[in-house]
N, C-alpha and C positions, 0 to 999 in steps of 0.2 A: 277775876271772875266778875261779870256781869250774872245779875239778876233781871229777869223779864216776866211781866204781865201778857198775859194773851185775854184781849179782848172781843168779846162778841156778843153784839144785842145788848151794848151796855154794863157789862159785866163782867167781873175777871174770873176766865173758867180754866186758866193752868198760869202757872208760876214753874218759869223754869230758870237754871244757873249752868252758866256757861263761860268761859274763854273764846269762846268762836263768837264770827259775826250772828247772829241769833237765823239769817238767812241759811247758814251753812246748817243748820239743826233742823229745822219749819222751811214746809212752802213760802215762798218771796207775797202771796196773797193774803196770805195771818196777818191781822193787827197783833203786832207785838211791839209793847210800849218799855222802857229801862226804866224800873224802877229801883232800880241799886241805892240811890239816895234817900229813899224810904223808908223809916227805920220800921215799918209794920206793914204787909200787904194782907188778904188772905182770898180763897176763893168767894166766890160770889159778893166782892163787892164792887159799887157802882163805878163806873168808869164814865167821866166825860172830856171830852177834847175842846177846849175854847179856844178860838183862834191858835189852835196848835199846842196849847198848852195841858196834858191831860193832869187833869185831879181825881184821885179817888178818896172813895168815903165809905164807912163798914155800912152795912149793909141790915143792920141788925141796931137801932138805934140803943141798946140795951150794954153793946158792946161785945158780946158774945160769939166765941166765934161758930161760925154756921154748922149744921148737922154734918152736914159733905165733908165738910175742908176737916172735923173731929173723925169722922172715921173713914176719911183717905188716911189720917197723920198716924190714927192708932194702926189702922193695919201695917203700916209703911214700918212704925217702929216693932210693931211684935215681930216681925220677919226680921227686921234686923238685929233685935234683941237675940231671938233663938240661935241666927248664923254666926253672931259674936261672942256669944255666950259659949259653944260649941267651940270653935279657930279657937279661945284663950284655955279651955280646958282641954283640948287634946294638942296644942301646942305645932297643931298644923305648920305652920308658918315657920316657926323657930326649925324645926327638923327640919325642913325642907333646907330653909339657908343655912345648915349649920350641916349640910350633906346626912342628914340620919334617917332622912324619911324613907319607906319602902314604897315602890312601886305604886301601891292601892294608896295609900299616903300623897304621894306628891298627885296622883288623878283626883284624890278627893278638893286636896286646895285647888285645882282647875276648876274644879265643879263650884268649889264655892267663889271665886272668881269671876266665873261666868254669870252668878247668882247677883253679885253684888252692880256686875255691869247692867244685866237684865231690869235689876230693881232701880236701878238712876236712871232707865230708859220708859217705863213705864208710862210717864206722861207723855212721851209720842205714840203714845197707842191710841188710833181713831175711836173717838168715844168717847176718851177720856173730856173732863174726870166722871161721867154718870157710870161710863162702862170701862172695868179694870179687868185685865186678865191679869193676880200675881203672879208673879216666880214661883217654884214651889223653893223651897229653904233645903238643898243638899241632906 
């Protein structure tokens, strides 16, 4: 897995992770930069390209991370808290592969499924990150 930056107007406004060439995810017209070697990215900080070479810097001389990037990450986690919290107490998963689940059982793990795909796509939604439509949590 690669890690990318998407730059624009100086600034990094999505962080996405990927296996694919980051073209096969995003239009081929995005600046997207690999920052896989980064041990820290987050949104809104500055991005600049020196003869090729891009550096970034937190954005926030204080170190703190930005208001956006704190409550894209809390909603990202309460959504996943609730859908995992949920899959370990009803044991969704175990029944299904262990053939016990019932009909309304093995649709609801599709749904939550689909739930988990939906929320790793999130950041290809136009707008993103000012404008997020969540998943709703199964």
């Amino acid at each position: 897995m690669k890690k990318y930056a998407r730059v624009v107007a100086g600034k990094v406004d999505n962080i996405f992770e990927t296996a694919n060439p980051i073209t096969d995810e995003f239009p081929a017209d995005q600046v997207w930069v690999d920052v896989s070697a980064l041990p820290k990215i987050d949104y809104s900080w500055n991005a600049v390209n020196t003869n090729g070479v891009w550096t970034f810097t937190d954005s926030d001389m204080w170190g703190q991370p930005s208001l956006l990037a704190m409550q894209l990450r809390n909603a990202r986690t309460n959504r996943l808290d609730k859908a995992n919290t949920t899959l370990a107490t009803s044991a969704l998963v175990q029944k299904v592969e262990l053939g016990l689940a019932t009909p309304a059982e093995k649709a609801a793990l599709l749904e939550y499924k689909q739930f988990f795909i939906d929320l790793s796509n999130v950041n290809k939604q136009p707008g993103y990150p000012l404008t997020v439509n969540w998943p709703e949590v199964p």
